[in-house]
C-alpha positions as CSV (number, residue, x, y, z in Angstrom):
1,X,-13.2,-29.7,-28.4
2,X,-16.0,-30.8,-25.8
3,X,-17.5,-28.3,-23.2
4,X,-15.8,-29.7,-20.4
5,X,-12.6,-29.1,-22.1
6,X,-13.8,-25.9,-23.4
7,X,-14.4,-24.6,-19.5
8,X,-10.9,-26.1,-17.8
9,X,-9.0,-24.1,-20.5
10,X,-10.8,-21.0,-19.9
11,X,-10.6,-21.7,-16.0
12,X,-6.5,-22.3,-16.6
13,X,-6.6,-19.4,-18.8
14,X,-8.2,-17.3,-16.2
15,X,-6.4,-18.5,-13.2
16,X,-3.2,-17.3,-15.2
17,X,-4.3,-14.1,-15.6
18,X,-4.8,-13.9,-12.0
19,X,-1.2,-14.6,-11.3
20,X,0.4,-12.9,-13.9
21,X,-1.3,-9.8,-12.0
22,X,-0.1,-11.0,-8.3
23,X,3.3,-11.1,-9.9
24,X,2.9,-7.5,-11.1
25,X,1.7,-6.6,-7.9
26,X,5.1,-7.6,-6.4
27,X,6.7,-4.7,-8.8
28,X,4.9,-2.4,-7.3
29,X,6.9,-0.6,-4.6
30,X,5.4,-0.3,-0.9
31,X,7.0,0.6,2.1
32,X,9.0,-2.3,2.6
33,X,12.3,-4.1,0.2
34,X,10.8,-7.1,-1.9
35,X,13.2,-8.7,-4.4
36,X,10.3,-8.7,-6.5
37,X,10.8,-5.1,-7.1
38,X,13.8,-5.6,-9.1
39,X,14.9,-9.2,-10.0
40,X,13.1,-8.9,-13.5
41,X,14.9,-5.7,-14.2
42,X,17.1,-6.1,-17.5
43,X,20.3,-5.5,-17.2
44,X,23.3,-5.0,-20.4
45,X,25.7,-7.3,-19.6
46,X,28.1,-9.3,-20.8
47,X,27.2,-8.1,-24.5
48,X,23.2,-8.3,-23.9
49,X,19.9,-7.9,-22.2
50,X,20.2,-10.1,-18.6
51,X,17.6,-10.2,-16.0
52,X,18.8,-8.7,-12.5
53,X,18.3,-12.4,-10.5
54,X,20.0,-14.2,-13.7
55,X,23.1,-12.0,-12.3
56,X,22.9,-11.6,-8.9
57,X,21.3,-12.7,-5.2
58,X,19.1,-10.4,-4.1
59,X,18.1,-10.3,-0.3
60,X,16.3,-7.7,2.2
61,X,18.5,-8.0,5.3
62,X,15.9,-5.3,7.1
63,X,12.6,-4.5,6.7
64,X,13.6,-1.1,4.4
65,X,16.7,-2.6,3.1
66,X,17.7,-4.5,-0.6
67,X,21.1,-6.2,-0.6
68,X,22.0,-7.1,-4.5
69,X,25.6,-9.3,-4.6
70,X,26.5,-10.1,-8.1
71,X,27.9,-13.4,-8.9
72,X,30.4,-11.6,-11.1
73,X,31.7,-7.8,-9.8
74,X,32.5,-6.5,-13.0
75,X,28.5,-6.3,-13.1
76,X,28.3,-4.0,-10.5
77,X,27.9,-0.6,-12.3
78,X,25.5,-2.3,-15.2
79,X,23.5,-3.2,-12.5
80,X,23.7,0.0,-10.3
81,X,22.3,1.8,-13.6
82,X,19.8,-0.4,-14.6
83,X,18.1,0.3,-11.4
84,X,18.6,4.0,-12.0
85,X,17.1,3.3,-15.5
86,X,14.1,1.6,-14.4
87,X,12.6,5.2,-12.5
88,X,11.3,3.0,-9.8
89,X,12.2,6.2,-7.1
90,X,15.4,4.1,-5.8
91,X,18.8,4.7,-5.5
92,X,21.9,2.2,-5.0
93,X,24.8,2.7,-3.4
94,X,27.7,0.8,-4.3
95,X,29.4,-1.4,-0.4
96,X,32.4,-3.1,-1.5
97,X,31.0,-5.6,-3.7
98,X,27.4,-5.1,-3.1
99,X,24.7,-2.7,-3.4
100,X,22.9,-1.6,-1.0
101,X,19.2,0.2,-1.9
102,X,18.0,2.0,1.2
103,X,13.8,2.4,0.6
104,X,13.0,6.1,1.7
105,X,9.5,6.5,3.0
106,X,7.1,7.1,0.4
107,X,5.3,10.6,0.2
108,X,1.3,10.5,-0.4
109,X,1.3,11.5,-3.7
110,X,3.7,8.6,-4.6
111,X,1.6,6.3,-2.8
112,X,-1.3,7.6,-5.0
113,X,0.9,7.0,-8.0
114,X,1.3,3.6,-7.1
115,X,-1.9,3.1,-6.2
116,X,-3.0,4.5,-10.1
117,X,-0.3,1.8,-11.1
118,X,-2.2,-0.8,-9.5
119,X,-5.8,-0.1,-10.7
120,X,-3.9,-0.2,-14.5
121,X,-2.5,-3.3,-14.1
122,X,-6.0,-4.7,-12.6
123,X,-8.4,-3.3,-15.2
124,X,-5.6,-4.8,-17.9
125,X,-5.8,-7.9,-16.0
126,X,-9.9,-7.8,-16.2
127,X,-9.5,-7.0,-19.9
128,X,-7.9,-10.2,-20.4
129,X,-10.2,-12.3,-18.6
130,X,-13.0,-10.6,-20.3
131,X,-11.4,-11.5,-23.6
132,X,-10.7,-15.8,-22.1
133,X,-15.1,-15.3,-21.7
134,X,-15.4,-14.3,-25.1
135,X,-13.1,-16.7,-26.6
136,X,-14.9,-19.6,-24.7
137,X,-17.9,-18.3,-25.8
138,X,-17.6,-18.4,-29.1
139,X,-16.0,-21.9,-28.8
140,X,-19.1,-23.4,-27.1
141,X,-21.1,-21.7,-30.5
142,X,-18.7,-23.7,-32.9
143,X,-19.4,-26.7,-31.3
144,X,-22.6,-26.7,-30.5
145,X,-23.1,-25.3,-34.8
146,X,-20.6,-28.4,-35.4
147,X,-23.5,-30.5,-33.4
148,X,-23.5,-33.3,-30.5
149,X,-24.2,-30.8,-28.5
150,X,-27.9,-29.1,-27.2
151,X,-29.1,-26.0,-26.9
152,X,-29.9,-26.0,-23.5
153,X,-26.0,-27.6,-22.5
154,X,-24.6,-24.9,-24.7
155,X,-26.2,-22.2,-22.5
156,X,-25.4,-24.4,-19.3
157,X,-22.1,-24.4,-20.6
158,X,-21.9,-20.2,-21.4
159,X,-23.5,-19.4,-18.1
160,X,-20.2,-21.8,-16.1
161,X,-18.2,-19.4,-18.6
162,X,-19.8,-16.3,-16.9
163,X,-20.1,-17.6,-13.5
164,X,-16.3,-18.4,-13.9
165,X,-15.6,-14.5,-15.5
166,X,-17.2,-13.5,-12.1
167,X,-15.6,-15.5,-9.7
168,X,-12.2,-14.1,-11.6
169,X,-13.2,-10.7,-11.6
170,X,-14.0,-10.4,-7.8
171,X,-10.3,-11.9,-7.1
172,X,-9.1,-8.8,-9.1
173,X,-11.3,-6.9,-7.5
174,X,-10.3,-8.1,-3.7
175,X,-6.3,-8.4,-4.9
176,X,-6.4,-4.6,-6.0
177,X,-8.1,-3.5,-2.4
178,X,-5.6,-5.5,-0.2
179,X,-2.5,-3.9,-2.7
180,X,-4.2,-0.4,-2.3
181,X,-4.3,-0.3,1.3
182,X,-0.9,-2.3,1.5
183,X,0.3,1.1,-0.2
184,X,-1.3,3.4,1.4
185,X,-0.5,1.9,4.9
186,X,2.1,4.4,6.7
């Protein structure tokens, strides 16, 4: 592998890791209905494990309210249960053939739960990018031991790594302030 090559894939790598975390973030509950909240919830039907948006459309009519309308209405009650299962502080009511989820107004020590939640997921997230600067790291020492490459590019090359693992590590950082106070907004 070259350096250049080296550096996109820990870039990608890192950029990934960054998403993967924004799509996390949408799990977490705030104040307001986001089919994000549930649509990767698994549900048992149909003799196994089914995500909720492989079985259903899930929309937020109103800024408090989740509409979930399976495709199939014998999938109702697996569903309804699933979301019971998943502890998320919700609780479905079965309309017709729909289910209605009604977001109460979160108390401040569930907000602070939340917000622990969120600094988990980030510091995980920081791991993992931590790691992608290692792993590029000891790539660049490979090649530069397998030679065509200088010492001075190598450390060129190691200090885009860590320039990168910064840039990376303040989106965290900014990501898991605007999720906090999103959260803790009233």
């Amino acid at each position: 592998m070259t350096i250049p090559q080296i550096l996109a894939e820990a870039r990608e790598k890192m950029q990934k890791t960054e998403q993967v975390l924004l799509h996390e973030f949408g799990g977490v509950r705030t104040g307001k209905a986001s089919a994000t909240l549930v649509e990767n919830l698994m549900v048992d039907a149909y003799g196994s494990q089914m995500r909720l948006r492989e079985l259903a459309g899930i929309t937020a009519p109103e800024p408090r309210v989740l509409v979930i309308q399976p495709w199939d209405v014998t999938t109702l009650h697996p569903i309804e249960k699933a979301i019971q299962k998943a502890n998320l502080g919700l609780n479905p009511a079965i309309d017709k053939k729909v289910l209605r989820i009604v977001f109460p107004e979160l108390s401040t020590e569930r907000r602070q739960e939340f917000v622990k939640i969120v600094r988990k997921m980030a510091e995980d997230s920081r791991v993992a990018v931590r790691h992608v600067r290692r792993e590029a790291i000891e790539q660049l020492k490979k090649t530069a031991k397998a030679g065509g490459v200088t010492e001075d590019e190598e450390k060129h090359a190691e200090k885009e790594v860590q320039k990168c693992h910064d840039e990376y590590i303040a989106k965290i950082d900014q990501h898991v302030a605007h999720k906090e106070k999103e959260i803790m907004t009233v």
